[in-house]
Every structure is written in structure tokens, then in C-alpha cells.
N, CA and C of each residue as an Amber inpcrd file, in Angstrom:
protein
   678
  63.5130000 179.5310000  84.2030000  64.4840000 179.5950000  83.1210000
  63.7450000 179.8510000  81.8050000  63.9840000 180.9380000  81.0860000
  63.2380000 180.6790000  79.9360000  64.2150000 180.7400000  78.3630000
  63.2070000 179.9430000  77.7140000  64.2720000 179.3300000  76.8480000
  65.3970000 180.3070000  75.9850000  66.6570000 179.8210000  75.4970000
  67.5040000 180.0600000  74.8920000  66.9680000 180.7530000  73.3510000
  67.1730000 182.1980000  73.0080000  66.9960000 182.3170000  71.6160000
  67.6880000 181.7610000  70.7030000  67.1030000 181.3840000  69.6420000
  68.1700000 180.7240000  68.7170000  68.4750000 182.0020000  67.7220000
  69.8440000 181.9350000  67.2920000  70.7840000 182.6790000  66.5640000
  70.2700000 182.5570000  65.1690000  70.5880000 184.0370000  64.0700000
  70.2400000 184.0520000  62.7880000  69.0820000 185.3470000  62.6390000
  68.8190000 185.1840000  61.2250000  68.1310000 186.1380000  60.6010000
  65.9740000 185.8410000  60.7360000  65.5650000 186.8830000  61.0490000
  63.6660000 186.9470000  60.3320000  64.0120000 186.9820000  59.1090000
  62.7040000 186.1130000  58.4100000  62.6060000 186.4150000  57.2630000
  62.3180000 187.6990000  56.4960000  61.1930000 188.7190000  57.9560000
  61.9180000 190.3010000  57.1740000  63.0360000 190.7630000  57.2200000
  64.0070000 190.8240000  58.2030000  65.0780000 191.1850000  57.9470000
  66.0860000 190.4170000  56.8880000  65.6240000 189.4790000  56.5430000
  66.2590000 188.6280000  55.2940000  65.6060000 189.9390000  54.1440000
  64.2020000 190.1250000  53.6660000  63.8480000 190.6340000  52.6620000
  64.2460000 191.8290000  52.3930000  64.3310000 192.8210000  53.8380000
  65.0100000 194.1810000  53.6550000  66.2640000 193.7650000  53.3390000
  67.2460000 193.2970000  53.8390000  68.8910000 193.0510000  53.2480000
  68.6100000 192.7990000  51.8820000  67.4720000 192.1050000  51.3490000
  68.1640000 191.8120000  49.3360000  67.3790000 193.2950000  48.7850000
  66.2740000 193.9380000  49.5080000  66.2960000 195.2010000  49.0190000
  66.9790000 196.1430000  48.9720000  67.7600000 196.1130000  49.6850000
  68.8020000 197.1320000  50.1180000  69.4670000 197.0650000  48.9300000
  70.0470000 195.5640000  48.8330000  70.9380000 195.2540000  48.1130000
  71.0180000 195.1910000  46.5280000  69.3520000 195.0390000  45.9830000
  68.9700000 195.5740000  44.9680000  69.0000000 196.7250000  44.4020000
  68.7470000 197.5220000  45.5200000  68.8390000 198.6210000  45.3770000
  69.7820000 199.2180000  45.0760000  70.9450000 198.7450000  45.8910000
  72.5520000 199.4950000  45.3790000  72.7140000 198.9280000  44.3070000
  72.3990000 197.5350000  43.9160000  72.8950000 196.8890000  42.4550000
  72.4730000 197.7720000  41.4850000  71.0680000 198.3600000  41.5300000
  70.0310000 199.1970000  40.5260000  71.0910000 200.4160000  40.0690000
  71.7010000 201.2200000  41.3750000  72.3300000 202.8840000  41.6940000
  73.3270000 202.1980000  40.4460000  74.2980000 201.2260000  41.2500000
  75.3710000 200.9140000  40.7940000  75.6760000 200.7150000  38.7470000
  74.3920000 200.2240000  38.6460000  74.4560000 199.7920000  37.6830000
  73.8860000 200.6830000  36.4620000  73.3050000 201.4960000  37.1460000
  73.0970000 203.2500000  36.3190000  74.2920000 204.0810000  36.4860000
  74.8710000 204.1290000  37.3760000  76.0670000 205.1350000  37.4380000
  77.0320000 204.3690000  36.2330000  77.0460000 203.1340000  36.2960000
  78.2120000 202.7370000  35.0270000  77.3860000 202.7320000  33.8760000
  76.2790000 202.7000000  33.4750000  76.0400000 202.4300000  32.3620000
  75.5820000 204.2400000  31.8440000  75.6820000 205.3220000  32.6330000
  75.3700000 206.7410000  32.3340000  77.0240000 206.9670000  32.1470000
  77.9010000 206.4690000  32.7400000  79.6020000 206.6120000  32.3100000
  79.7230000 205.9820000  31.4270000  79.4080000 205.0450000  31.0540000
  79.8600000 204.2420000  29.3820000  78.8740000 205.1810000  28.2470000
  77.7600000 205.3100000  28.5700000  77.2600000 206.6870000  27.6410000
  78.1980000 207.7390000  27.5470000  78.3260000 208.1570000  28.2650000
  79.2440000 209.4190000  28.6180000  80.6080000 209.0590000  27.5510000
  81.0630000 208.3660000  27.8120000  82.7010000 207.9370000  27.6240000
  82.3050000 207.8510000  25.5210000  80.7270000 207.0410000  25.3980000
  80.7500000 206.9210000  24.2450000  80.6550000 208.1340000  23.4590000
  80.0320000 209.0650000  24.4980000  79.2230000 210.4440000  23.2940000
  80.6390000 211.8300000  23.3860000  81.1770000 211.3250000  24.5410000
  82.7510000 212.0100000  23.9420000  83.5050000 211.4270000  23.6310000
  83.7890000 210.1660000  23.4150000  84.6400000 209.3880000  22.5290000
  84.0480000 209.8780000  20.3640000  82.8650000 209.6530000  20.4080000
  82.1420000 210.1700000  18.9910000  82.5530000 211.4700000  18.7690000
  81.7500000 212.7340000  19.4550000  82.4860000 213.8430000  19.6080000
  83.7150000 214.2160000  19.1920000  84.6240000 213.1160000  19.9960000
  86.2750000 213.7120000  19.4310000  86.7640000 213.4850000  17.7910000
  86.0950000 211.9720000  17.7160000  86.3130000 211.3860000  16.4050000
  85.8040000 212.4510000  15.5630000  84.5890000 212.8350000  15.7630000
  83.8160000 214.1610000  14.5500000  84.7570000 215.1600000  14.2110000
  85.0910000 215.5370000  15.9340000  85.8630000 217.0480000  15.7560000
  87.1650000 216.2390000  14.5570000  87.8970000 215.5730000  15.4190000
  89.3640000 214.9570000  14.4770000  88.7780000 215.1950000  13.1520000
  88.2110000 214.3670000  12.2850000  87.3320000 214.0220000  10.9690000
  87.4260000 215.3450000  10.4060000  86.6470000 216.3280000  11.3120000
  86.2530000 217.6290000  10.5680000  87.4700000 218.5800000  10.5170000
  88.3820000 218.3780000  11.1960000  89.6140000 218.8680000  11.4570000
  90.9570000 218.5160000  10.1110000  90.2810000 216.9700000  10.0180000
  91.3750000 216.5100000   8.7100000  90.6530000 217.0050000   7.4350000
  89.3080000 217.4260000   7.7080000  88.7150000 217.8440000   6.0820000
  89.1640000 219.5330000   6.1220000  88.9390000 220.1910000   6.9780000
  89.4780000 221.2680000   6.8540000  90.7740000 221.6340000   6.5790000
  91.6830000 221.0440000   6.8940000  92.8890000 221.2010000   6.5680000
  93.1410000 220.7720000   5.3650000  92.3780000 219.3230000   4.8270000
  92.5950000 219.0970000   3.7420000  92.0480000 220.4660000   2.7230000
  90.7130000 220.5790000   2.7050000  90.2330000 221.5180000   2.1910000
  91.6330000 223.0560000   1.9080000  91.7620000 223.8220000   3.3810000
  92.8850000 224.7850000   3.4990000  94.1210000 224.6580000   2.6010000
  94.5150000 222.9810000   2.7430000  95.7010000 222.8260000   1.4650000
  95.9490000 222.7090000  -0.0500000  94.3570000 222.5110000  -0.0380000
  93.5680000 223.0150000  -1.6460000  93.7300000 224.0350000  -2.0630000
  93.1330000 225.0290000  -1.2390000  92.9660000 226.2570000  -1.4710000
  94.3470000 226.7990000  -1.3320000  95.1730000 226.8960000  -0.7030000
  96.3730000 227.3900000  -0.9490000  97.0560000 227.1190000  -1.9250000
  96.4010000 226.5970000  -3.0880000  97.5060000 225.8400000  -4.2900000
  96.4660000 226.4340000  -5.4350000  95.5650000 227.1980000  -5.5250000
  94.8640000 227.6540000  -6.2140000  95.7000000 228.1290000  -7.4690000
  95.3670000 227.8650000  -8.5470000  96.1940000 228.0080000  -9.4690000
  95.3690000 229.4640000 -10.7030000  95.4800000 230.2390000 -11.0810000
  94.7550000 231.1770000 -11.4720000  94.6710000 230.5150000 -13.2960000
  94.2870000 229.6790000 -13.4820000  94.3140000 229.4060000 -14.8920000
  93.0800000 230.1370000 -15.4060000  93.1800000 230.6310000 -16.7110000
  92.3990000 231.2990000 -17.5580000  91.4990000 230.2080000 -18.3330000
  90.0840000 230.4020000 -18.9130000  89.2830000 229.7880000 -19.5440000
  89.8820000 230.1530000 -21.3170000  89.5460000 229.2430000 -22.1760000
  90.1220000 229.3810000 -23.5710000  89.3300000 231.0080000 -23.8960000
  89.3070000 232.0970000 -23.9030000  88.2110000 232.9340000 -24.4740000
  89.0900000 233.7230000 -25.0290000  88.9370000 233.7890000 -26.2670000
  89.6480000 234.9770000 -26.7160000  89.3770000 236.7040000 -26.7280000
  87.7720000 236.6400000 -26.5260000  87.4010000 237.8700000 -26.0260000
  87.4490000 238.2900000 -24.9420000  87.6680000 237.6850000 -24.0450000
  87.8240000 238.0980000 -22.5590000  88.5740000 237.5680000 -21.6470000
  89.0670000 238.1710000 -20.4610000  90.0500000 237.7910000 -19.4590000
  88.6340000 236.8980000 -18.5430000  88.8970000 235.4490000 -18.5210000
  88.1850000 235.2320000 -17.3800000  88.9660000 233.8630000 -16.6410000
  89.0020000 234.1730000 -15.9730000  90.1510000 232.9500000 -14.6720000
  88.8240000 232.1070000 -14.0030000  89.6060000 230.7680000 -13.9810000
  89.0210000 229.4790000 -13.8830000  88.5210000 229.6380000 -12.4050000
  87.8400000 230.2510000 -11.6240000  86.8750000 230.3750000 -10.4420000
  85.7960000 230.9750000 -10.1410000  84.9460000 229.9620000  -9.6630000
  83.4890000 230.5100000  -9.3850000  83.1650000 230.4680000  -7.7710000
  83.5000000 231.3420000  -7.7420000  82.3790000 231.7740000  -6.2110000
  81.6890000 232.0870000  -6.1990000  80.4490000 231.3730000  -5.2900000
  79.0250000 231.1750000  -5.3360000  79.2020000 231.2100000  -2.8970000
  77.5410000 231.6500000  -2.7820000  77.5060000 231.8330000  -2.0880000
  77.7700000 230.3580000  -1.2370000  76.9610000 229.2520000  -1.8060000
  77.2920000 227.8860000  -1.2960000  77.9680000 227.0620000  -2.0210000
  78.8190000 227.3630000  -2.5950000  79.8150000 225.8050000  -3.7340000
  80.7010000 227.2430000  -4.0930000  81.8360000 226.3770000  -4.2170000
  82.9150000 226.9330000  -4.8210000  83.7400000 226.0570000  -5.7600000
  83.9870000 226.6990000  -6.8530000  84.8110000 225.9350000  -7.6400000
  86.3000000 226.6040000  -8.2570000  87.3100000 226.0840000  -8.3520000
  88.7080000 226.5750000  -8.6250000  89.4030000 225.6370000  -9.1260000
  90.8510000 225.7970000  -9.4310000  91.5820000 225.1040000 -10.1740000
  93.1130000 224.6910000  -9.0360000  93.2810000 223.6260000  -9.2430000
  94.3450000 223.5080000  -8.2310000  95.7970000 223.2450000  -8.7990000
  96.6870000 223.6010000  -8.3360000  97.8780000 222.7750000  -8.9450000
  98.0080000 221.7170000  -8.7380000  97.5400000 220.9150000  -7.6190000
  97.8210000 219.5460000  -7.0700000  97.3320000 218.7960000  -8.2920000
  97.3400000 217.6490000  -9.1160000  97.0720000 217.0090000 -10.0250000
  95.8200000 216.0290000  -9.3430000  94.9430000 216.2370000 -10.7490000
  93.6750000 214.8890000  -9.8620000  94.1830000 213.7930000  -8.9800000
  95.5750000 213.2040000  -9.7720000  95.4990000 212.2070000  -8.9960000
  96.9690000 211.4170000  -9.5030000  97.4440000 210.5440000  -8.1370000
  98.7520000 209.8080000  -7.8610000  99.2310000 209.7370000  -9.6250000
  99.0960000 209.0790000 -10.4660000  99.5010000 208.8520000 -11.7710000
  99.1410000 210.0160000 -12.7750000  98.8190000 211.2720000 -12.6010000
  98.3740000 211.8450000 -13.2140000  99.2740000 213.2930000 -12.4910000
  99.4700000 213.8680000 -13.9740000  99.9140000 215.2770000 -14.2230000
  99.2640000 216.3930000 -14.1320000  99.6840000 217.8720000 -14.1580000
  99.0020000 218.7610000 -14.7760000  98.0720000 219.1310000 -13.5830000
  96.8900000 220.4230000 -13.6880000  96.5530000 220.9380000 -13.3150000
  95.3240000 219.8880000 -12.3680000  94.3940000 220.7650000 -11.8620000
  93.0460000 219.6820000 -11.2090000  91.7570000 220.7450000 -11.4880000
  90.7910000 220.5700000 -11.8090000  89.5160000 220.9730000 -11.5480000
  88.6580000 220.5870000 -10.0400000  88.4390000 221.4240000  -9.2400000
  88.0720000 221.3650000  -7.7850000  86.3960000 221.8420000  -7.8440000
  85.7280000 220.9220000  -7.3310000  84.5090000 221.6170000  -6.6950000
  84.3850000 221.7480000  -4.8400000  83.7560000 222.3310000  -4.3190000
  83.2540000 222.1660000  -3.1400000  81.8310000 222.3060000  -2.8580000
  81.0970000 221.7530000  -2.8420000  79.4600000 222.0440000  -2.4160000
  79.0670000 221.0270000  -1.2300000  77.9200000 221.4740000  -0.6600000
  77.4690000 220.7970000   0.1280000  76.3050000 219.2700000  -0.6410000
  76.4000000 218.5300000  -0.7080000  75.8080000 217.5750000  -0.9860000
  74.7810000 216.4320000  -0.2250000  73.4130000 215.9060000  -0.5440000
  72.8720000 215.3940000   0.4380000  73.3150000 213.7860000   0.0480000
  73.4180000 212.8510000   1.3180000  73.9550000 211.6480000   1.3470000
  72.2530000 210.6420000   1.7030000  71.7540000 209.9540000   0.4380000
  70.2010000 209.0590000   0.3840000  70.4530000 208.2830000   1.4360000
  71.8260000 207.2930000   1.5310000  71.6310000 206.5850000   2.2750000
  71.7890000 206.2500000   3.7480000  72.1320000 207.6200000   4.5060000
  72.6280000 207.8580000   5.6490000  71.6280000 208.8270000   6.2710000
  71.0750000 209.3310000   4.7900000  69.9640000 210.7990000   5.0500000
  70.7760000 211.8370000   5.8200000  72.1950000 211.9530000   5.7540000
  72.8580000 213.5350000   6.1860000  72.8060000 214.2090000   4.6790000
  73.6440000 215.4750000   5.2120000  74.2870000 216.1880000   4.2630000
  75.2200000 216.6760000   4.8840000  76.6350000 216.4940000   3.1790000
  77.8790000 216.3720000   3.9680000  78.5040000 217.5500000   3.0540000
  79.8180000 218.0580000   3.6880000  80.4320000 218.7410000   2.7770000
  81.3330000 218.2750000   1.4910000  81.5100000 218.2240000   0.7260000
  82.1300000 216.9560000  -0.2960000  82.6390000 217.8560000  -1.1820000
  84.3600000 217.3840000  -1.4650000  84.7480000 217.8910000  -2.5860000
  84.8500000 216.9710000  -3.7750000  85.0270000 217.7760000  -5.2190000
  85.3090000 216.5340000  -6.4920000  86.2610000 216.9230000  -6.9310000
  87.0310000 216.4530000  -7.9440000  88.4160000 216.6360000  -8.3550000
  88.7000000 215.9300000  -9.6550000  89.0660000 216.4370000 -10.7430000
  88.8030000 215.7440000 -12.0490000  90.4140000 216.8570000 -12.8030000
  90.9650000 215.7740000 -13.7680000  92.0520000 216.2180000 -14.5190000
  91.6020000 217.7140000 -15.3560000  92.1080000 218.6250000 -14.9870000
  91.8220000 219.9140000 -16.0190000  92.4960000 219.6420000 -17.2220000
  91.0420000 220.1950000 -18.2460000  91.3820000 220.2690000 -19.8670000
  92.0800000 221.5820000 -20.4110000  92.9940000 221.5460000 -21.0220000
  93.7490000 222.9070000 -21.1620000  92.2500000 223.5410000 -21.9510000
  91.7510000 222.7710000 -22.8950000  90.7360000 223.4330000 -23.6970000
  89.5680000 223.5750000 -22.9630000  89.1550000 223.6520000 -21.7310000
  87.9110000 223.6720000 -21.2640000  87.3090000 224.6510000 -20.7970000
  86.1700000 225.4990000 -21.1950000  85.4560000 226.5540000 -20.9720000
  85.0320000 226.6810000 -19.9510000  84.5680000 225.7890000 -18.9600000
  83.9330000 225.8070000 -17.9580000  84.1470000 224.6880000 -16.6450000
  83.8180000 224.8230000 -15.6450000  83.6580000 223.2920000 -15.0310000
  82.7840000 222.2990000 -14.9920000  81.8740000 222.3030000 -15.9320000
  81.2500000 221.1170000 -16.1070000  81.7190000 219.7880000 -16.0620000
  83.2060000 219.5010000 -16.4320000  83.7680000 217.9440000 -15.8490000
  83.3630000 217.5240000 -14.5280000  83.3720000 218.3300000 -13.3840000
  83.0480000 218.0560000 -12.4620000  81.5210000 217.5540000 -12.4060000
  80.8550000 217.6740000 -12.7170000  79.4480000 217.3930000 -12.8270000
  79.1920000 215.7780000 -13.2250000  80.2410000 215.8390000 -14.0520000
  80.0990000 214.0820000 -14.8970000  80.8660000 212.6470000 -13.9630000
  81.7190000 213.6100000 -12.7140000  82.2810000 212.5730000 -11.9750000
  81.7720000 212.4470000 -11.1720000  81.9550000 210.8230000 -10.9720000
  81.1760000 210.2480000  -9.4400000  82.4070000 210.1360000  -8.3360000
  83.4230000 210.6930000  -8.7450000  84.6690000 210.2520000  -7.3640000
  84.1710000 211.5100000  -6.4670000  84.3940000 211.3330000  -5.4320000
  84.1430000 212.8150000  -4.1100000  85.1330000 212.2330000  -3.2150000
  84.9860000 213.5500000  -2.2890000  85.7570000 213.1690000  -0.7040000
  84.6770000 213.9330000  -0.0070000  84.3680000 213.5680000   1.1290000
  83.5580000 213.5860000   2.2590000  84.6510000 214.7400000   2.7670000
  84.6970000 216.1100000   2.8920000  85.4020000 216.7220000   4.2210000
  84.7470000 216.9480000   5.4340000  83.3910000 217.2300000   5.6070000
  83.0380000 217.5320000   6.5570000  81.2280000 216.6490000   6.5990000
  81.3460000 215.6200000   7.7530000  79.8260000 214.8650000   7.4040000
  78.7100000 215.7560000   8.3130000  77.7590000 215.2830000   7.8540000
  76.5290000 216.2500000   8.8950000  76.1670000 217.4550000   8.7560000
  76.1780000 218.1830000   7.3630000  76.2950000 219.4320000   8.2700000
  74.9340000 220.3440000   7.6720000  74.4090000 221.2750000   8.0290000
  73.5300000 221.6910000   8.1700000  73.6780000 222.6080000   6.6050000
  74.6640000 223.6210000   6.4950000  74.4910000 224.7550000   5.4570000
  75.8160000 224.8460000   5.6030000  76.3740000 225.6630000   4.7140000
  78.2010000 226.0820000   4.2690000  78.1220000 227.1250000   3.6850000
  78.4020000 228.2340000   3.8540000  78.5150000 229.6530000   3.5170000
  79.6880000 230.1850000   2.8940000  80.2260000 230.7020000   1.5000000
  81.3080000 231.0270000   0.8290000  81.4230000 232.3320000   1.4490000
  82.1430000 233.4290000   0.9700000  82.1210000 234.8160000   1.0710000
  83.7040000 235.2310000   0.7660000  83.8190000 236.6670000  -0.1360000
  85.1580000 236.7360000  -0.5540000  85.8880000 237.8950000  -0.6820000
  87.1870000 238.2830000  -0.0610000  87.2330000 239.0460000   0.0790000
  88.3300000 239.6540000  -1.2290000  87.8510000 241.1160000  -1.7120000
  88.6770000 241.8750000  -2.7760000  88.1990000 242.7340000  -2.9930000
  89.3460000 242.9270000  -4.4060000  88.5190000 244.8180000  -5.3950000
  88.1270000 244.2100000  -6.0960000  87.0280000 244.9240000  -7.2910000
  86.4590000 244.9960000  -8.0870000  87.4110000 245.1510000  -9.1450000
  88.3150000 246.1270000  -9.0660000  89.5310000 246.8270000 -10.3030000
  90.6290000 247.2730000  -8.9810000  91.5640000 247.9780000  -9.6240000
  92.9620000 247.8860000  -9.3340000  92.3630000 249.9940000  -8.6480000
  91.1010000 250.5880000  -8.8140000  90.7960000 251.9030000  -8.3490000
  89.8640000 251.5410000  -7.1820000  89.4220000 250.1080000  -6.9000000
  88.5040000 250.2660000  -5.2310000  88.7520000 249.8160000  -4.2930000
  88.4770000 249.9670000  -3.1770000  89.5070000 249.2210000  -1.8500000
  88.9120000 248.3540000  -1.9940000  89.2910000 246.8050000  -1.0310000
  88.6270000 245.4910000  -1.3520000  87.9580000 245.6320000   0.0800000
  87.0930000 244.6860000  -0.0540000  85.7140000 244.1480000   0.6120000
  85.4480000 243.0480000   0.6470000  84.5160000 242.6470000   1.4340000
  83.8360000 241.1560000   1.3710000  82.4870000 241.1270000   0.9660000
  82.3310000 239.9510000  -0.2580000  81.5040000 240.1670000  -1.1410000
  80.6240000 238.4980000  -0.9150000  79.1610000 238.7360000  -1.0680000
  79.0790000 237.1670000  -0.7370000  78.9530000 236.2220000  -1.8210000
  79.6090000 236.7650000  -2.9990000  79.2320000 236.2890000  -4.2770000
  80.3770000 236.6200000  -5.0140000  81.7140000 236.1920000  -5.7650000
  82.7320000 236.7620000  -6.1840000  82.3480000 236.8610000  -7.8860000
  81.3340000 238.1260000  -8.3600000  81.2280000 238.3840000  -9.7980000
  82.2420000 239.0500000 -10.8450000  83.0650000 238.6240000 -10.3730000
  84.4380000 239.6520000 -11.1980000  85.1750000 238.4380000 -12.2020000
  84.6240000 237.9450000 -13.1170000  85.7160000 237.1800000 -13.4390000
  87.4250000 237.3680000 -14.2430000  87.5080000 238.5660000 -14.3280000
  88.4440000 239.1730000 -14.7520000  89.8750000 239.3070000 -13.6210000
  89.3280000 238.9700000 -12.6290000  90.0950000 239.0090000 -11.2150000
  89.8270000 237.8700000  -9.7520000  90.7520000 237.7830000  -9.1710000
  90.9190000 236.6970000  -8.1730000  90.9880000 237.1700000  -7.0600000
  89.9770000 236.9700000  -5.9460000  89.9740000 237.5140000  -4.7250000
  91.2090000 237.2030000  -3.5250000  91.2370000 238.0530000  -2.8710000
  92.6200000 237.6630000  -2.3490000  92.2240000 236.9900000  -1.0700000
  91.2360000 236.4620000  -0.2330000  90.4860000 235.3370000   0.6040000
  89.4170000 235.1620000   0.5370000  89.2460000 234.0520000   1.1220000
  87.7530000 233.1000000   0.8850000  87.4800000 232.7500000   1.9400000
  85.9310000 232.8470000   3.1720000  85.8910000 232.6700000   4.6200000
  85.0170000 231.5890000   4.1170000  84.9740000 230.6820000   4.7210000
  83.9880000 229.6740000   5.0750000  83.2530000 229.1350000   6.4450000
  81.9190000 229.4430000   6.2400000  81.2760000 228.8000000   7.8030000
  80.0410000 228.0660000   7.4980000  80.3910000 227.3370000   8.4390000
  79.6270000 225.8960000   8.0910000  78.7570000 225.8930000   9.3730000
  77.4920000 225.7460000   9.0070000  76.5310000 225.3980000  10.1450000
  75.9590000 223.9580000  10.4910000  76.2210000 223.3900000  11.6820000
  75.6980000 222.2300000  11.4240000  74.1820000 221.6910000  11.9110000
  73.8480000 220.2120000  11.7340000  72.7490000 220.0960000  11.5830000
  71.8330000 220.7160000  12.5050000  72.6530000 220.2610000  13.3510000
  71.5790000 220.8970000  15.0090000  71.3810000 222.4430000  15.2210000
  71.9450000 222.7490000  14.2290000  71.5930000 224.4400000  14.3760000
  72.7940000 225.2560000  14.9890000  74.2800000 224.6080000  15.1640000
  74.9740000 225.1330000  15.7670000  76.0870000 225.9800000  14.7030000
  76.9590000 226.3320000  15.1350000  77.8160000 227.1020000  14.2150000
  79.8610000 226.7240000  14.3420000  80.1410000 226.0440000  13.3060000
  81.7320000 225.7180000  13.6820000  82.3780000 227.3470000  13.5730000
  83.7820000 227.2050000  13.9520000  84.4360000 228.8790000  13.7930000
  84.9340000 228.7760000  12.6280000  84.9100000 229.6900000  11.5990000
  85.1010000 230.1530000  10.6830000  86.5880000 229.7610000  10.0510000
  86.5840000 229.3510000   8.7130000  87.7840000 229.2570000   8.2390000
  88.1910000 230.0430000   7.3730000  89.1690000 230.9230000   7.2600000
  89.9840000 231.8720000   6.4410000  90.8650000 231.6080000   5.8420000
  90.8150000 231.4800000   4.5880000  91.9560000 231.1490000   3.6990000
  92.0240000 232.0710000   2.7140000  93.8350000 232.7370000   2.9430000
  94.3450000 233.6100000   2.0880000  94.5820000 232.5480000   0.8290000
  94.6690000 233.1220000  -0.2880000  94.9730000 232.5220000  -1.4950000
  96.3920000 233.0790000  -2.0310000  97.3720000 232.2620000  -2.2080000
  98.8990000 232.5640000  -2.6930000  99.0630000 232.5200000  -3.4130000
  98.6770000 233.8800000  -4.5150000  99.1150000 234.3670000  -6.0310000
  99.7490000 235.1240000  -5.9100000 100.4970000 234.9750000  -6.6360000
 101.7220000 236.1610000  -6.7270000 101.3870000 237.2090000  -8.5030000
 102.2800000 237.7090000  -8.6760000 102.0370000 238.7560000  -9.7030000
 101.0890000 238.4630000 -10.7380000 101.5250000 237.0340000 -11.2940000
 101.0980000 236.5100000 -12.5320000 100.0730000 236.6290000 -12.7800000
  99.1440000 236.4060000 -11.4240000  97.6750000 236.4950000 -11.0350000
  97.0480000 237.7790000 -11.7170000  97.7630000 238.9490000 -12.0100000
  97.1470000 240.0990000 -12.1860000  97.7290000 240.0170000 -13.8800000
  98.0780000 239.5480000 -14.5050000  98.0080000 239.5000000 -15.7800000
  96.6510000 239.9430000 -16.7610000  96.2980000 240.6270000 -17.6660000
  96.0320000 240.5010000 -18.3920000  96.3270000 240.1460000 -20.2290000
  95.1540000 239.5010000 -20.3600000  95.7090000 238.9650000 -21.9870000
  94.3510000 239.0200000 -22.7830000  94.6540000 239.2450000 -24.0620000
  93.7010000 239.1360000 -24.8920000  93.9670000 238.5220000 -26.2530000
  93.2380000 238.1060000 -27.1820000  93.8530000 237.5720000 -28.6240000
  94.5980000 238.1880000 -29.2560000  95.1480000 239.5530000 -29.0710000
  96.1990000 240.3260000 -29.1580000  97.4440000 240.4240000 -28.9250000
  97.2360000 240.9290000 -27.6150000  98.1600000 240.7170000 -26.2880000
  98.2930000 240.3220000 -25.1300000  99.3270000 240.5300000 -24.6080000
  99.6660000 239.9390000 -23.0280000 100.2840000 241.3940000 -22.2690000
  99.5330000 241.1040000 -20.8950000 100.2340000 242.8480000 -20.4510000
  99.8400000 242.0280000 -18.9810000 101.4450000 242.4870000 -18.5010000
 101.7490000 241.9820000 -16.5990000 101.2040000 242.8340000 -15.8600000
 101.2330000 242.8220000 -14.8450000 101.6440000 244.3850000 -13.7670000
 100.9420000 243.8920000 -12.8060000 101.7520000 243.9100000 -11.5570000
 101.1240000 243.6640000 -10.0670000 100.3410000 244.3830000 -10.0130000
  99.6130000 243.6950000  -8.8910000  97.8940000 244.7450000  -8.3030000
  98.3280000 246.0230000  -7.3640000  97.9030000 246.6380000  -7.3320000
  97.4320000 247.5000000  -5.5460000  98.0060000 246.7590000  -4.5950000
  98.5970000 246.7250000  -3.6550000  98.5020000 246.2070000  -2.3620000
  97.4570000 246.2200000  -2.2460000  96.9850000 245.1450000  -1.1120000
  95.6090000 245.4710000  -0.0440000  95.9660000 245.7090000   1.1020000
């Protein structure tokens, strides 16, 4: 008769079972923690896109309210906008602000942020002076809005005539101050070197826009079609 085995586990087969079992804990516990990455870096992602989505539009509803106001000069026709290849500045109808009347002074430039170390797209917004030559108010205010954070470079470019005798074009610099381009493209590159799609904004002037005046006189007349 030889004796009865007794029932149960070797202690190697004890050690392979908690390796095993380590082992799946290890898999297990990378597959969820590469999905909670995951979930976080397109959860961020969406928030950016949203963010950059509400500055653009905000931005777009600016620009559609562009108001063609003239600088005080009595020698010359020159309307309150500067297009520059990176900053743009214009005049809005929207008023600086909730308690406040009257016209707005608008900047847009790209600006660098010390304490975050980005650079963001940022607009300023200050009460327009009927008497004011230039936009320098903007310069003296510290209020901004953040439209677009992160971003690498921002590119103006504009499209028009020169006079009421040349077809219009896109210019990357709008030197005409006697006249108001009839759109403005914007593309923004961001940090990583990538490129958002382009924003196009027609500007909604109607006749008035083509006015001329001098310390003399005043003389109307619509433009050219484009």
C-alpha cells in the first residue's frame, strides 16, 4: 500500500500563481492608467479647441461691427485702422463696455504671458475719443481678453483696391489709409509648429465707408463693386 497523497498546492506552484497574477495586475493597471491619459489629453484638447472657438467668434463679431471712423485731420482722409502684418487695430461700434456709450478702440496682437511663459492672442478695448489722432489709448490699458492661448505666430493679410481704378488684392500690410479693405484673413500658427484653418472676415460697410471729406468739404459716392 503506498501512502495517500495529501491534497493542495507546492510552494512553486503557489509562486507561479502570484506571478501570473502580478502580472495581469501590472497589464491591467497600464491599460487603465494609458485610458485615463488618453481620456485626459482629449478631454484638454476639446476644452482648447471650445476656448479657441469662443475667441474666434468673439474676435469675428468684432470685426463685423467695424466702424469706419475718421482720425481728427483736417488735411487728410484717414480712417481709424491699422493693418499690420501681426496686430491689427480698428474701431468698433460695440462700446468698451456694459455702462459705457459710443464707439470702442480695438487692438489685436499677439502678446507674451511671464507667468505661464505662453504667448497668447489678446485683444484690448478702451472708450474711443472723438478727438483722438491715433490709437495710442490702447497702449495705456491694462484690461485684455485672452482669445486664443498658446500660440505660436498670427498673421494679418487684407484684401482690396488701392483707389476706386485697381482691382483689389491681398495685401500683407493694409497702407492705404484713405480707404478700408473689404476682408481681413487671419492664421494663427501654434506653438508646436502646427497651423489652425484660416479665418475670413468680410467687413460690413456700406456706402458711407467710401466717403470722402476734407476741411472744405464732404463728397459721398459708393465704391466699384468688387
Amino acid at each position: 500500500m503506498s501512502p495517500r497523497r495529501q491534497g493542495g498546492f507546492t510552494l512553486i506552484e503557489l509562486v507561479v500563481a502570484m506571478a501570473i497574477l502580478g502580472t495581469m495586475l501590472v497589464l491591467l493597471y497600464s491599460g487603465l492608467s494609458f485610458a485615463l491619459r488618453s481620456w485626459d489629453a482629449g478631454d484638454a484638447n476639446g476644452r482648447r479647441t471650445a476656448d479657441r472657438r469662443i475667441g474666434e467668434n468673439f474676435l469675428i463679431r468684432e470685426m463685423t461691427e467695424i466702424f469706419p471712423m475718421r482720425w481728427k485731420d483736417p488735411m487728410e482722409v484717414r480712417f481709424a485702422f491699422e493693418g499690420r502684418a501681426h496686430h491689427l487695430r480698428f474701431v468698433s461700434s460695440r462700446p468698451a463696455g456694459i455702462a459705457q456709450g459710443g464707439l470702442a478702440l480695438v487692438g489685436v496682437d499677439v502678446e507674451d504671458d511671464a507667468k505661464d511663459r505662453t504667448r497668447n492672442l489678446v485683444m484690448r478695448r478702451v472708450m474711443a475719443d472723438p478727438d483722438a489722432a491715433d490709437f495710442s489709448p490702447l497702449e495705456r490699458t491694462d484690461e485684455r481678453s485672452v482669445l486664443v492661448e498658446d500660440v505660436g505666430a498670427v498673421t494679418f493679410s487684407y484684401f482690396g483696391a488701392e483707389n476706386d481704378f485697381t482691382d483689389p488684392r491681398w495685401y500683407d500690410e493694409w497702407t492705404f489709409p484713405s480707404r478700408m479693405p473689404a476682408m481681413v484673413r487671419m492664421r494663427i500658427k501654434t506653438s508646436d509648429g502646427g497651423m489652425l484653418p484660416d479665418m475670413l472676415v468680410k467687413l460690413m460697410l456700406g456706402e458711407e465707408a467710401g466717403c470722402l471729406e476734407n476741411a472744405l468739404q464732404r463728397q459721398c459716392r459708393p465704391r466699384r463693386p468688387s
